[in-house]
N, C-alpha and C positions, 0 to 999 in steps of 0.2 A: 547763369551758369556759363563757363567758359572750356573751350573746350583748346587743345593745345596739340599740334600736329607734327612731328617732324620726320621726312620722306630724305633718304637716302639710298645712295647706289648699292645693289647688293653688293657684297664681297667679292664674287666673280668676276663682277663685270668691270671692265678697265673705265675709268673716269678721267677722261682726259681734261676738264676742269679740275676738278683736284691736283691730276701734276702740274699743271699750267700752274695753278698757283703755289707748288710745293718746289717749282723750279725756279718763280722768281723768289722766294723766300731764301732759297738756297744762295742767288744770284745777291740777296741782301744782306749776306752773313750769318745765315741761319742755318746751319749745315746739321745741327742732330735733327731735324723735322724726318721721322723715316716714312710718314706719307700723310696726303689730304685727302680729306672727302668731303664732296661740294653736296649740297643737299639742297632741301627748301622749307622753311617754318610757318608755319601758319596758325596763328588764333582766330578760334572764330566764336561770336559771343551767339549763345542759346537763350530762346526763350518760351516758357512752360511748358517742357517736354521734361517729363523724367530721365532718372541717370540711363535706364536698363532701353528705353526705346532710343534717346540719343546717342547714345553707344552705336545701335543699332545700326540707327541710319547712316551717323557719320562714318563708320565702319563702313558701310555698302557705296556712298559717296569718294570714300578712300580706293575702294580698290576698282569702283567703274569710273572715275574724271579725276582726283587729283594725284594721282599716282600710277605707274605705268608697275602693274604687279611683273611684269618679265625680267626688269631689269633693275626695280626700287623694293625698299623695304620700308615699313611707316613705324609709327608709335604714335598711339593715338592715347591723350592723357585727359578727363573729364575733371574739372574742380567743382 
């Protein structure tokens, strides 16, 4: 089982990596870009835990160590 994670900045909150890179893009000829948001991915492969307890966990993993619930939002995807 593989599970599939991707942690981004809320909406609120200014992401100064994203314009950093939405300003050299800009800087490269890329002028409709009207913004970036920098995130972080992560797969992480599961094994013999069902779908409903690994959910669980990695749900509870997500919001106490690989993601800062104040200022990140996740999406967590189980195959």
């Amino acid at each position: 089982m593989k599970a599939k994670i991707i942690i981004t900045p809320k909406k609120a909150v200014v992401d100064p990596q994203g314009k950093a890179v939405q300003n050299a893009l800009e800087h490269m000829g890329y002028a409709d870009i009207s913004a970036v948001h920098v995130g972080k991915y992560l797969e992480i492969e599961l094994n013999g835990a069902d779908d409903e307890t690994a959910r669980k966990r990695l749900d509870e993993a997500c919001h106490r160590f690989l993601s800062n619930p104040v200022i990140e939002d996740y999406k967590l995807e189980i195959e």
